[in-house]
Structure formats: C-alpha cells, structure tokens
C-alpha positions as CSV (number, residue, x, y, z in Angstrom):
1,X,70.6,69.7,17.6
2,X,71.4,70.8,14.2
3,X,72.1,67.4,13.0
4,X,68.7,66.1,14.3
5,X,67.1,68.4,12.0
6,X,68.7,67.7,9.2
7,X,68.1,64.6,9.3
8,X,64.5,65.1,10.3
9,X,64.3,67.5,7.1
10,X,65.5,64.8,5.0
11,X,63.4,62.4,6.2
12,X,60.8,64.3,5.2
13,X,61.7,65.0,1.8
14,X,62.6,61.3,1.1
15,X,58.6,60.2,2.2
16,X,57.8,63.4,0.0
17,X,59.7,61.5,-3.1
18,X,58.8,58.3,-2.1
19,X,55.3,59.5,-2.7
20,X,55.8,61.4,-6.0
21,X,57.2,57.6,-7.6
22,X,53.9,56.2,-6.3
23,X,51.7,58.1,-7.6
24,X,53.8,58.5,-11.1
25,X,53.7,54.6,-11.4
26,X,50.1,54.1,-10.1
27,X,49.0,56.7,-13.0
28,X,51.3,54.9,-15.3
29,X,49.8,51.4,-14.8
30,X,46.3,53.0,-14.8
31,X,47.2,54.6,-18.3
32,X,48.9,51.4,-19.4
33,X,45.6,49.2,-18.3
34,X,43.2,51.8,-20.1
35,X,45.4,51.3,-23.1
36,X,44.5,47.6,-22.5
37,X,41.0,48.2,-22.0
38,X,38.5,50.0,-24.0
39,X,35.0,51.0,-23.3
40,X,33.0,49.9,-26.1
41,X,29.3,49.3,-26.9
42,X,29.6,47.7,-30.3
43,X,28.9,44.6,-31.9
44,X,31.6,41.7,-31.4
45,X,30.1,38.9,-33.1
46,X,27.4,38.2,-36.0
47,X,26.0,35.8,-37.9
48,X,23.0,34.6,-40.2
49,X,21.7,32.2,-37.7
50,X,19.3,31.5,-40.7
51,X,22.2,29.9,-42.6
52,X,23.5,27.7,-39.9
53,X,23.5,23.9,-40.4
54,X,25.2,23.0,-37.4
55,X,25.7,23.8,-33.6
56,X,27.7,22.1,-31.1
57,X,27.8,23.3,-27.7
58,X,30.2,22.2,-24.6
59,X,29.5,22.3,-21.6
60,X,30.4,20.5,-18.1
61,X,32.3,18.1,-20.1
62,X,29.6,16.8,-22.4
63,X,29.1,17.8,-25.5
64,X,26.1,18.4,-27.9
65,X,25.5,18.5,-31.6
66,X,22.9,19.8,-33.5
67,X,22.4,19.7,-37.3
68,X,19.8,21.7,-39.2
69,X,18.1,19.6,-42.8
70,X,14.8,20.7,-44.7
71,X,14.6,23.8,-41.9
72,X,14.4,21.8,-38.8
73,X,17.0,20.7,-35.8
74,X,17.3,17.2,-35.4
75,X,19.9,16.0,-32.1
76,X,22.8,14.2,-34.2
77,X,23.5,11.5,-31.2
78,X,19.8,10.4,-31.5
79,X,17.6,11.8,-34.3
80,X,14.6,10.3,-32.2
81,X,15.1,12.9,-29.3
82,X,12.0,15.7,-29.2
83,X,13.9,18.4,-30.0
84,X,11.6,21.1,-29.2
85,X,11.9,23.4,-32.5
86,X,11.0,26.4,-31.3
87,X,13.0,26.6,-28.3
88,X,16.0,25.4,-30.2
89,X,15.4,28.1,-32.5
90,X,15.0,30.8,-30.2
91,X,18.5,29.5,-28.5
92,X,20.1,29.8,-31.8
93,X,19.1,33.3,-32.4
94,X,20.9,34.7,-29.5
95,X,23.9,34.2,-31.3
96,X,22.5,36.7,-34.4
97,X,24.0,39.5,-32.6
98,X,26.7,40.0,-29.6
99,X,26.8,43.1,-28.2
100,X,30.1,43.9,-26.2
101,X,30.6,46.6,-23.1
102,X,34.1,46.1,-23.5
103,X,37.1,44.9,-25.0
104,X,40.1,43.5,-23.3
105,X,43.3,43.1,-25.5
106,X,46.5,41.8,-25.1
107,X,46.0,39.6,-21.7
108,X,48.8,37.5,-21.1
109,X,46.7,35.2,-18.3
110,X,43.6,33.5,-19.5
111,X,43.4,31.9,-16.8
112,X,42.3,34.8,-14.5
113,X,39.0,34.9,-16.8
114,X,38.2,31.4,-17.1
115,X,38.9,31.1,-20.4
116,X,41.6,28.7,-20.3
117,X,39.2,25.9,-19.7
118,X,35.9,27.9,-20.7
119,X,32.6,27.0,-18.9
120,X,30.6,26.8,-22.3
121,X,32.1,26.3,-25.8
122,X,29.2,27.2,-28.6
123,X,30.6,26.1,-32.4
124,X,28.9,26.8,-35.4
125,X,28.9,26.3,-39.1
126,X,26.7,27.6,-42.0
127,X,26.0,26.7,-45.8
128,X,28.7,28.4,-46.8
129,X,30.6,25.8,-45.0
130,X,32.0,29.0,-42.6
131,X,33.1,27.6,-38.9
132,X,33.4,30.1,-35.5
133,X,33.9,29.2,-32.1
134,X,32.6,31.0,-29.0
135,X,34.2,30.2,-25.7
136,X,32.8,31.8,-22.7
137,X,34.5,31.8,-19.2
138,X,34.1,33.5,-15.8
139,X,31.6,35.8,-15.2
140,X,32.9,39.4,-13.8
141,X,31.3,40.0,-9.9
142,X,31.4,43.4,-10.7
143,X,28.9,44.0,-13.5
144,X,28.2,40.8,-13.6
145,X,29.1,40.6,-17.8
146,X,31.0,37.0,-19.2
147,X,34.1,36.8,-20.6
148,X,34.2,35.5,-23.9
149,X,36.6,34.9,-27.0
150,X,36.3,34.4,-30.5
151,X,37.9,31.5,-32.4
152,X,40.1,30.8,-30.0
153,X,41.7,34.3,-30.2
154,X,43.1,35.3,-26.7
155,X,44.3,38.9,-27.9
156,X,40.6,40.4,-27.8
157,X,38.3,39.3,-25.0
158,X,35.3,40.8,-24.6
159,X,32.7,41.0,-21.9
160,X,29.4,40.0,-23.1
161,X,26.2,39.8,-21.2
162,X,26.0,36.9,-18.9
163,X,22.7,35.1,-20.0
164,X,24.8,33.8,-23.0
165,X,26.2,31.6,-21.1
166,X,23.7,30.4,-19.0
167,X,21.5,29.5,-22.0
168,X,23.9,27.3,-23.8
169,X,24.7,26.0,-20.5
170,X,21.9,23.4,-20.7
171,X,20.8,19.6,-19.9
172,X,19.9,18.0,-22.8
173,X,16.4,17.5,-21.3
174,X,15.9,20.9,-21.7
175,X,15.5,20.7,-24.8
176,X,13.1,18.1,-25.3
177,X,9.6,19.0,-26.7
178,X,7.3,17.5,-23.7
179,X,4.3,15.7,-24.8
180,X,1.5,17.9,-23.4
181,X,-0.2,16.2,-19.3
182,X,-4.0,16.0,-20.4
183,X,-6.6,18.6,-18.5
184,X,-8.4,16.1,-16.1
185,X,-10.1,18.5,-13.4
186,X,-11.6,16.2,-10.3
187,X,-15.5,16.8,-11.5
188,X,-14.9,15.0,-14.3
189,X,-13.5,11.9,-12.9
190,X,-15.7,8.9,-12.6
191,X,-13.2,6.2,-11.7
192,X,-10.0,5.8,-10.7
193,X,-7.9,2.4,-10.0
194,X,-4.6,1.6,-8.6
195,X,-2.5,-2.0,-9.8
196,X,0.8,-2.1,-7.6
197,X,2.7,-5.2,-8.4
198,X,1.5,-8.0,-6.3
199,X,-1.2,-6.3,-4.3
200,X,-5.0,-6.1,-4.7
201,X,-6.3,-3.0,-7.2
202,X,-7.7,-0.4,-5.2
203,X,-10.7,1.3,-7.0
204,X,-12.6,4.5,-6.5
205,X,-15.3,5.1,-8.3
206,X,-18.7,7.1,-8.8
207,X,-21.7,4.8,-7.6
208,X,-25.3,4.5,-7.8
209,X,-25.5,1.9,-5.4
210,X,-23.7,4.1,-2.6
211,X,-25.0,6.4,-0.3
212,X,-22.8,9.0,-0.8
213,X,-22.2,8.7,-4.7
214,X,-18.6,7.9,-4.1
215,X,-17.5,3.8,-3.1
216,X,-13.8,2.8,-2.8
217,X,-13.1,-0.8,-2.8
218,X,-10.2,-3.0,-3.0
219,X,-10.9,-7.2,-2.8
220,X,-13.2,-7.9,-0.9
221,X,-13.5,-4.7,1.2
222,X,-16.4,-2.3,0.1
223,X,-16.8,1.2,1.2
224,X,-19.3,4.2,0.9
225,X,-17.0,7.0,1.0
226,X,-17.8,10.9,1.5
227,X,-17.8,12.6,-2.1
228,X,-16.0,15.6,-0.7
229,X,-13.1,13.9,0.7
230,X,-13.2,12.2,-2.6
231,X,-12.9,15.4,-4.3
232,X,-9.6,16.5,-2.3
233,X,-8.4,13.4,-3.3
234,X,-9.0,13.7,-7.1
235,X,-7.9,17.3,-7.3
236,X,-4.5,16.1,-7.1
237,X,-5.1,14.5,-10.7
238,X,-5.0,18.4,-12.2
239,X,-1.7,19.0,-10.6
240,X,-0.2,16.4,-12.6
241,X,2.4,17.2,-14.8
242,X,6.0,16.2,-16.4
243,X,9.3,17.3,-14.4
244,X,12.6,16.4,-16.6
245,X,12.4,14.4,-20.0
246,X,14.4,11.2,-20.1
247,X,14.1,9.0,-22.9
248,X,12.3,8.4,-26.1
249,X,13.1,4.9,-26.4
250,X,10.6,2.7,-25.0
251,X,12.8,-0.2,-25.4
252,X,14.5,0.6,-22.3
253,X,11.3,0.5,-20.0
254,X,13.2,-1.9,-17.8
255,X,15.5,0.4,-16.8
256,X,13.6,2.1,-15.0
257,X,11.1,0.0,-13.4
258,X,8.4,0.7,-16.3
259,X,8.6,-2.9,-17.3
260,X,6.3,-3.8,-14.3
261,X,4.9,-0.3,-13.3
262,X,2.6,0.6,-11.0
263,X,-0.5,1.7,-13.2
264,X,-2.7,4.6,-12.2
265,X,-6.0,4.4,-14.3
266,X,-7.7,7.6,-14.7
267,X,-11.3,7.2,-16.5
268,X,-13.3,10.5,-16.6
269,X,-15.3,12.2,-19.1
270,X,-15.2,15.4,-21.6
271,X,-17.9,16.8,-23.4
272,X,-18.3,18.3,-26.5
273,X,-19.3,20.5,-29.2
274,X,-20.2,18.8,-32.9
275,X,-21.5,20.1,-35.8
276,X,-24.7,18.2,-37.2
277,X,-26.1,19.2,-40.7
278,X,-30.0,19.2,-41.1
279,X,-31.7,19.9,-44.6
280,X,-34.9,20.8,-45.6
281,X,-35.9,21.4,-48.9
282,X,-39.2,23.2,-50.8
283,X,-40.5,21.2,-53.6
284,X,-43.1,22.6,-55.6
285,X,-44.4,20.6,-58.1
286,X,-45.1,21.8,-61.7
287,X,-44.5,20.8,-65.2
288,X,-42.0,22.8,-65.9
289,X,-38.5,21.5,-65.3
290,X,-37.8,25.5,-64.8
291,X,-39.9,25.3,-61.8
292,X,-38.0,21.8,-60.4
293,X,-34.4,23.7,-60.7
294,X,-35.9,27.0,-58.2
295,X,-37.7,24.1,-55.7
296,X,-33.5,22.7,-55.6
297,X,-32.2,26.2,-55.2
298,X,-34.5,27.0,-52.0
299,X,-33.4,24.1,-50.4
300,X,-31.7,25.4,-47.1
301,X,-28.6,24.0,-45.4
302,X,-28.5,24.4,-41.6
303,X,-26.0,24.0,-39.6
304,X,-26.7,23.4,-35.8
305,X,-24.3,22.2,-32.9
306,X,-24.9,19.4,-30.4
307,X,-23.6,19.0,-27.2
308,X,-22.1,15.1,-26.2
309,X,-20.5,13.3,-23.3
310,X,-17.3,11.1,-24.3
311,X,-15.7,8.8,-22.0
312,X,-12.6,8.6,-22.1
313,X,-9.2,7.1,-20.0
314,X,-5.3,7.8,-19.1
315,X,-3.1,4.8,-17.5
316,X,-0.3,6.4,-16.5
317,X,2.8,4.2,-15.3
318,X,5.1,4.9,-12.6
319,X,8.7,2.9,-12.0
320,X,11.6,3.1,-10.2
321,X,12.5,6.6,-8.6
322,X,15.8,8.7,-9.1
323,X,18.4,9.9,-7.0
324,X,15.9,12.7,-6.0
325,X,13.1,10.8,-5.3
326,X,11.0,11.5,-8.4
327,X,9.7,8.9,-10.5
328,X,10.6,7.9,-14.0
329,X,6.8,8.0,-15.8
330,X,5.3,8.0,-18.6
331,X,1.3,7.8,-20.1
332,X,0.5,4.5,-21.7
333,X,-1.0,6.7,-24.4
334,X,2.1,8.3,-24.9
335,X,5.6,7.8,-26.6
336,X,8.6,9.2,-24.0
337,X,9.7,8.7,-20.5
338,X,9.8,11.7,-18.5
339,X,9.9,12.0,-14.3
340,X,7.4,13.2,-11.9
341,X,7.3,14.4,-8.5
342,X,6.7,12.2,-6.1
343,X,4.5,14.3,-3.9
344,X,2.6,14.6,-6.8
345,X,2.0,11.0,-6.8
346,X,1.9,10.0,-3.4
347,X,-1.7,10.6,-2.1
348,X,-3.0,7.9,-4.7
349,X,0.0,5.7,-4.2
350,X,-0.6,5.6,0.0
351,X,-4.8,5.7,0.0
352,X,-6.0,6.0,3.1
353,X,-9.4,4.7,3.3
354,X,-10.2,6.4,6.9
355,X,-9.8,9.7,5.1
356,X,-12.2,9.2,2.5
357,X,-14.9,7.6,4.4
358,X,-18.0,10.0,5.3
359,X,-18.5,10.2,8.8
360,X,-22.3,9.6,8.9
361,X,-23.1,6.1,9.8
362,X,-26.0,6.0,7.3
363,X,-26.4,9.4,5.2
364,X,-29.5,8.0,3.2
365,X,-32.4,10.2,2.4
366,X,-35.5,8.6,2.4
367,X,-37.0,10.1,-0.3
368,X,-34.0,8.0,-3.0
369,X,-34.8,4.8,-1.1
370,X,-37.7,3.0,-1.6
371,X,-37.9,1.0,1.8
372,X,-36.4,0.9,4.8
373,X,-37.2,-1.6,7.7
374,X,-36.2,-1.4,11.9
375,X,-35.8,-4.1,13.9
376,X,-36.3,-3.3,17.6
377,X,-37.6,-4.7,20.8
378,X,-38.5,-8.2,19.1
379,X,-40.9,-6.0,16.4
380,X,-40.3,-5.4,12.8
381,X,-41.3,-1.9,11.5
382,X,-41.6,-1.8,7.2
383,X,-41.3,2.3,5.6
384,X,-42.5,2.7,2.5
385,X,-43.8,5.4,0.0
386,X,-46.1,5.4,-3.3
387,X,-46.0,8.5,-5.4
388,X,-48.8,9.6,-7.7
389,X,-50.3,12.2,-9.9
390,X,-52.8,13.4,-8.5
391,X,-55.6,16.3,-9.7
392,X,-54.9,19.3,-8.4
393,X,-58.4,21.1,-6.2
394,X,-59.6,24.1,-7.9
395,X,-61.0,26.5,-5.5
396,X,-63.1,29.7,-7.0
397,X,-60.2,31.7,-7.8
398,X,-59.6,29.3,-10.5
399,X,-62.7,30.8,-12.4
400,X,-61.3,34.2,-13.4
401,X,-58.3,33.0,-14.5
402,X,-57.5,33.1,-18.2
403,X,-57.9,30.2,-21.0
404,X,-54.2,30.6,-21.3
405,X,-54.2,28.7,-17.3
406,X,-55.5,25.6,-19.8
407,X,-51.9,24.8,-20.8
408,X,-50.9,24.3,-17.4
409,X,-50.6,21.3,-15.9
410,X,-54.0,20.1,-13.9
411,X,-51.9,17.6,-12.0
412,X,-49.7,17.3,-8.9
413,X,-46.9,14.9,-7.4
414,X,-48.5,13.8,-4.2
415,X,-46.3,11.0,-2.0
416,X,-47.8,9.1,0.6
417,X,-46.1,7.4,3.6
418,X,-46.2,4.1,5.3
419,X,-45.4,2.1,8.1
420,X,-46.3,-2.2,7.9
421,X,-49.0,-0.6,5.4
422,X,-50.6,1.9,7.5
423,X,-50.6,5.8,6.5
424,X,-48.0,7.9,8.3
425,X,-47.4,11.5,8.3
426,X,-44.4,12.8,7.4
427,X,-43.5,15.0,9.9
428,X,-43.8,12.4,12.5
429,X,-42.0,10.0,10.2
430,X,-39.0,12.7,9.4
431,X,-38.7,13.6,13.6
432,X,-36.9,10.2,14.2
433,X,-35.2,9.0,10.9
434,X,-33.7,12.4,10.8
435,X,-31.9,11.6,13.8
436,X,-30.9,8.5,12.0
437,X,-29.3,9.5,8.9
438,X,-27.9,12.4,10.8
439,X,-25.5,10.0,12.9
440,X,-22.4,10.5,13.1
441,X,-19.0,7.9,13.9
442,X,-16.8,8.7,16.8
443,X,-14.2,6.7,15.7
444,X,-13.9,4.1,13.0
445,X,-12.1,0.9,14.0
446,X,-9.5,-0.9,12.2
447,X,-11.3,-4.4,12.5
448,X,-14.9,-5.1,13.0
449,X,-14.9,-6.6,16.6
450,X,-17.0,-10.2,17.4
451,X,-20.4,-9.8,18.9
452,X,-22.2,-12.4,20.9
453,X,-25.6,-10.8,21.8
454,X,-27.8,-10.0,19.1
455,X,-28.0,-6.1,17.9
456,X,-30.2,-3.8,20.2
457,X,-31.5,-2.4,17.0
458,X,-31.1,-3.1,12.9
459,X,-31.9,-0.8,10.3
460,X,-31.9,-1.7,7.0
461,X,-32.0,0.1,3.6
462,X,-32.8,-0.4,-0.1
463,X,-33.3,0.7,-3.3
464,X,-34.0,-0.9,-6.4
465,X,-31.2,0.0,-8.3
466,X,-29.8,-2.4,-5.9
467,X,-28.4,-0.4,-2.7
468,X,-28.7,-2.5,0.3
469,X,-27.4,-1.4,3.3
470,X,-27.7,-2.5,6.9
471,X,-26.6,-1.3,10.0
472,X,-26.5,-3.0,13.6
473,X,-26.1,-1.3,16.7
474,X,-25.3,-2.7,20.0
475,X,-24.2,-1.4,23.4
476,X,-20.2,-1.4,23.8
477,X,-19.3,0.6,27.1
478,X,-20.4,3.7,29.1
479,X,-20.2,6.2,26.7
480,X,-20.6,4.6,23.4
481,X,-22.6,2.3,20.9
482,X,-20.9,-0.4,18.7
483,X,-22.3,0.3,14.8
484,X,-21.7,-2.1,12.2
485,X,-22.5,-2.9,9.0
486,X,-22.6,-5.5,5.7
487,X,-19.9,-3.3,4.5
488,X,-17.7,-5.2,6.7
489,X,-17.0,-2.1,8.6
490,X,-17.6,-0.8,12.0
491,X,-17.3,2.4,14.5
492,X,-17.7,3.9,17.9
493,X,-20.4,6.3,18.3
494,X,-21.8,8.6,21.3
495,X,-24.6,6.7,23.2
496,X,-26.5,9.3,24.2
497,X,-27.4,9.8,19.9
498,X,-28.4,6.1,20.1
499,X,-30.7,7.6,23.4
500,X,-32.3,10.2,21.1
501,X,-33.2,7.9,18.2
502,X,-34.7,5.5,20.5
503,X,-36.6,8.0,22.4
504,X,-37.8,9.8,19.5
505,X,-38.6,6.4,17.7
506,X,-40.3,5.8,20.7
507,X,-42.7,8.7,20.7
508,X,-43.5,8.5,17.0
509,X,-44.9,4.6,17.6
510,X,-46.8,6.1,20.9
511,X,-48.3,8.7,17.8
512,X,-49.5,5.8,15.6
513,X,-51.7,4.4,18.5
C-alpha cells in the first residue's frame, strides 16, 4: 500500500515537472519569436516617385515596362498603347511612401510568405540612375497585411498593407486610356441601320409617311411600328459602353472579325449653343473729323447666342466574340479596339419586328390625313376636310371692350367635313372612325394568308406627304376578322369590333338621309 503511493506521489510530481519544462520552453520560443518580430508603424520604403524614369512590374508571369521622357509614361513594348497618364501616375505614387505594421527579421523560410516566388515584383529606377526592387508575397489571413521585401533582402520582411499588391497586380488593359462611348439618349435618334454580312440591312427610322412616326424596314418588307416600343428599343443605345481595351493597332482588324464586321449605324441629332456677333453703329455726320472718331467709338458690339440642330452619325463595328462571349468592337470614328458586352448588343443584333409593331391596325387621326375613302356593300364613301379662316361673330359684348382688343386676331380656324362632297358633322363622322382607328390586332401572323373572295370592307388612307395606307378586312372564322394591308402584312382581330364598326358606320349613313 505504501509502495502504491509512492509511486502515485511520483507520478504526480513528474506531470508537475513535465509541465514546468512546457511552459519554460513555450515562454522561451514566444520571447525568442518577439525578438524576431517587432511591432512597428514606421516607414519601410521611400522614394521621389517624381524622379522615376522607369517601372517594371511582374506579375502572373508577364512582365511590364514603363519608361517616363518629357514628363509622360509611354508602355516600352508598344509606345502606341493609351497609357492612361493619370492613372499611371496615381499607381506610381503609391510607392512615395510604405508604411510598415511590422517587421519580420531573420526568417530562414521564405517560402512560408510567398516570397520565394513573389506574386508581384515592382522595379524602379530614377535620374540618378538609383535601382530598388519590391517583391510582395502572401497576404497574412489574419490582418490581412502583404508580405513584402526590399531588394531582394530576405533578413527584414515587412507586412505592408495589402492594396499594394493588388494594384500592381494589373492586366495591361487596365491601363489603357479608353476613348470616351458618345452620349446618344433614344429621343435623339432618328435612324438606325443594321449591315450583317450577307443579309438584307434592317432599318429603323423616324417617318413622316408612317402612322406612328416610327417605320422599320428591311428589303422589301415595310412596317409602321409603335414609337414606344421603338423607344425601349433605342434606349439600349445609352447603355452602350467599352468593357476591356485590346488593341491599338488597326492593322490587325482581321483578327478579330472587324475586317468584315457587322455595322450598327447610329444617326441622331445634338443641338447646340453658338455665339453670333451683331453690330450696330451711330453715325453722325458732321464736318469735323473729331465728330467721325466719337460716331466709331459708340459703335456697340453684341453678342447673342443661337440655338442649332446638327446631325450627326456613329458606325460602330462588331466582330468575332471572345472566350466570354463579349465582342471585340470598336467606332468607325475611332482609333482602338476594345470589347463589349454582348447583352448590350443583342436586342439590335436579333430585331424582332413583332415587338416593335403597334398593335392598332390603323392608328391614323383624321385630322393629319387629308382623305380617306370606304369601300363597302358595293358603294364607295370619299372623307374629306377644307380648313379656312374664317371672321370671327362679334356679338354686343364686343362693344365695350377696349381698343387694345384691335391687336387681336379678328379671325378663326374653322374645318368643315365631307362625305362624296356633302357636309357632315363631325360628331357623327368621329362616332364610327373612332372605332376604326381604335382597332386593335389579336394576333399578327407570320405570312399574309391567300384570299379568294373579295374584302368585306377596304379602307384606305392618304396624305399628301405621301402616306398611303390600305387595309382589307375579310371574315376568317367564328370569332375573328382577317386584316390586311399594302404593307404586306396581316393579323387576326376580334369580330365582334368589325360588328361595331359596321353597325356604327351603319347608323351614321342612316343620319345622312
């Protein structure tokens, strides 16, 4: 019993010593790594970045140089690359100053901080032909600082902020100087045309001719289409911009597909502000040439503004598209290649006519037409208008008003209406043709289907400007009309509108008896 407590008591004490030489080594290495390690929030690197001339940077096994003549950065590899100055400049400066948390000395493995094949290598040179190498490895996960040496020296690393390392850890591209994607909002576009390579030009474009304003047409296919769906459409034109630079040397168009590009053609219009000079100048006549040199001397300079509309266009030119489905693009006014986004590009590229088209059959008013004829039952039915200034009828009131009333026009606008000739009234007229410029398709079709029987009714429209427009309806099944028209074009709509236009042109004719 005894001996089992001895050798209870010196198990004890062994687990007691055991723990004493842990604690005396763990303390030791703890004093020897803060011996290694110091705290620090000094500077660990410095330089003029005014005085550099030169600035290679390595990174992801490419590498970059810079040089710097007459104050400005010029790419060495290719002195026509768009080095965009400012931002080159700004990347520069962060080397003015590195600030260090801390300082690591005498590590015997690199390796475990990436430094032994560094992530970014940043070498400079000034005009005092001085040389220093930054080399920045892993990036600690617990403050999240960089590791980074100086000139190769492995006794002293220091942890530097992070973003040093990101920002020389660049594309090229980066650092190209993009030529500025012109403003073109969708209310200043009046046409826009699409060349693919071996396919009919598809055209948009504002029109007089068309009821809506808005015609799309593409060989011989001719639409009226709705200005607001037209307006979706074209706002996609401000969204337009550049994604990644690629080139500046337009001899290489072929390689990517912009030796036979497809060509969007943007014309719209700007308007601006210009100055115009107008004189005028008091002369006063008298024989003394004293008198002549005052007249010059009152002669007053003005300066007014005018307003003007300029017309003006963009082609841009799309080619193949890269490993990320963007394309390679550039602006036929423009110098370098850059990419763009294909969903940027798309809607024009894939136009969808049935989306752009208005859904009224015929959306004209009357009052822009100047004629507009029906064909039903056998009969043909002529609308037309005169408009005239007409005196205006004073009544007694007209007595007591002031002679300041005689500036004001004595003269009204007065339109009349017809029908083969006859006087209508336009309420009567307005009950039915409402109903027939209010129509509205069901369905458009993809092709205009044959007829055999002649249309139940035609309507046709013009205008002297030179719209012409007609439209044929005819009976296709139980619940709707066939409409088509010269456009070449046709749709479904509900019979039972066709029913209220008849009935209501019906009861207008039983008026005019």
């Amino acid at each position: 019993m005894k001996k089992k407590n001895i050798g209870l008591i010196a198990g004890i004490v062994l687990l007691v010593v055991l723990c004493v030489v842990y604690f005396v080594l763990h303390n030791h290495n703890a004093s020897s790594s803060e011996a290694d390690s110091t705290d620090t929030a000094a500077t660990a690197f410095e330089t003029d970045t005014d005085k550099l001339t030169e600035l290679t940077v390595t990174t992801e096994g490419q590498s970059y140089t810079f040089t710097k003549s007459d104050d400005k950065w010029s790419y060495s590899a290719d002195a026509s690359f768009p080095l965009d100055q400012s931002n080159f400049e700004e990347l520069a400066g962060k080397l003015k100053s590195i600030s260090s948390d801390r300082e690591l000395k005498d590590v015997e493995a690199v390796s475990e901080y990436g430094l032994d094949v560094p992530a970014v290598q940043v070498s400079i040179k000034n005009s005092d032909d001085e040389t220093h190498t930054l080399e920045f490895g892993a990036v600690n996960d617990m403050t999240s600082n960089c590791y980074m040496t100086i000139d190769k020296d492995t006794s002293k690393i220091y942890m530097v902020a992070s973003d040093l390392e990101t920002a020389f850890n660049f594309n090229l591209s980066d650092l190209a100087e993009k030529e500025s994607f012109p403003s073109i909002t969708a209310t200043t576009v009046t046409k826009l045309t699409v060349e693919k390579q071996g396919e009919e030009a598809e055209v948009i474009e504002k029109s007089d001719s068309a009821s809506t304003g808005w015609s799309y047409t593409k060989g011989s296919t001719q639409r009226d289409i709705d200005s607001s769906n037209t307006s979706n459409l074209l706002n996609g034109i401000s969204s337009l911009s550049w994604g990644s630079f690629v080139s500046a040397d337009t001899s290489k168009l072929a390689e990517y597909g912009l030796d036979a590009p497809t060509k969007i053609t943007i014309d719209y219009q700007v308007t601006e502000t210009k100055d115009s000079d107008t004189s005028t100048s008091e002369d006063d006549t008298s024989e003394d040439s004293s008198s002549n040199e005052d007249a010059e001397n009152d002669s007053d300079s003005d300066s007014t503004t005018e307003t003007v509309t300029t017309n003006k266009q963009e082609v841009l030119l799309l080619g193949d598209q890269d490993s990320s489905g963007n394309y390679y693009a550039k602006l036929e006014s423009q110098s370098n290649i850059y990419t763009i986004s294909s969903s940027s590009v798309e809607s024009f590229l894939n136009i969808d006519v049935k989306t752009l088209v208005s859904n009224y059959v015929s959306n004209y008013i009357f009052a822009d037409l100047d004629r507009v004829t029906i064909q039903k039952d056998g009969e043909s039915y002529e609308f037309t208008k005169t408009t005239e200034e007409k005196a205006k009828e004073k009544d007694d009131s007209d007595d007591s008003k002031s002679e300041d009333s005689d500036t004001e026009s004595d003269t009204e606008t007065v339109t009349t209406y017809f029908m083969n000739g006859n006087e209508i009234k336009l309420e009567d007229f307005s009950s039915f043709y409402s109903n027939i410029s209010s129509l509205e398709c069901q369905e458009w079709l993809d092709e205009v289907p044959e007829t055999q029987d002649e249309p139940e009714m035609t309507v046709e429209f013009y205008k002297e400007n030179g719209v012409y427009f007609k439209v044929e309806y005819y009976p296709y099944d139980s619940n709707f009309y066939l409409v088509k028209n010269n456009q070449g074009t046709a749709c479904l709509v509900n019979k039972m509108k066709i029913k209220e236009i008849e009935s209501s042109f019906e009861k207008f004719l039983e008026k005019q008896n």
